[in-house]
N, C-alpha and C positions, 0 to 999 in steps of 0.2 A: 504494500500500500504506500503510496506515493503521499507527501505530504506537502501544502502551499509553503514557500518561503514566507518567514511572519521573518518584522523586525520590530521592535519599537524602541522609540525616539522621545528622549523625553528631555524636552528645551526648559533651564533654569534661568534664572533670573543673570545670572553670571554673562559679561561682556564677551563678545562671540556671538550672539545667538543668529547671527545670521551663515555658521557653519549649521545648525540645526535644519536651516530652510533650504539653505543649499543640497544639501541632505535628503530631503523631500523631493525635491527638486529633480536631481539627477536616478531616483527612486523610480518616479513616477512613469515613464514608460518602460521597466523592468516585471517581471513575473513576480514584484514583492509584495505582498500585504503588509502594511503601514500600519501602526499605528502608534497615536501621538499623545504625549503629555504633555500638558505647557501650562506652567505653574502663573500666577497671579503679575508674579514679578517679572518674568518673563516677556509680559505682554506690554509691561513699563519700559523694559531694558527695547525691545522692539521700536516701541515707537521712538524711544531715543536715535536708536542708531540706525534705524532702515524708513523708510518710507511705506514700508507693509502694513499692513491690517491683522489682527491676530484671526477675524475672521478668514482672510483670506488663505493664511498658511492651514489654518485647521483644515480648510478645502484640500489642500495638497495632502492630505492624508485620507486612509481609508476609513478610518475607525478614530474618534478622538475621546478623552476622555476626562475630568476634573480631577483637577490634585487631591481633591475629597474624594473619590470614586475606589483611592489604592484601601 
């Protein structure tokens, strides 16, 4: 029995977070199931340093999910 490649991706508050998107990114036309974590602060550190939308990266994944959810 053959199994989907899963990965998950989980974006911190920590500077960088646009190696997480990229990440997505380069994912997304791959046979990979996604999916994502991206914490509160995360979505702070975002709008600081990219021009993204937290909605729009959740879109780049398949499955997303709340830092309350673990």
């Amino acid at each position: 029995m053959t199994y989907p490649a899963r990965l998950i991706i989980g974006i911190s508050g920590a500077s960088g977070v646009i190696y997480g998107v990229r990440l997505l990114q380069v994912l997304q036309p791959l046979p990979v199931e996604t999916h994502l974590v991206m914490t509160k602060t995360a979505e702070v550190t975002l709008a600081y340093e990219t021009d993204w939308k937290a909605k729009d990266i959740k879109a780049l994944a398949d499955h997303t999910y709340r830092p309350t959810d673990l």
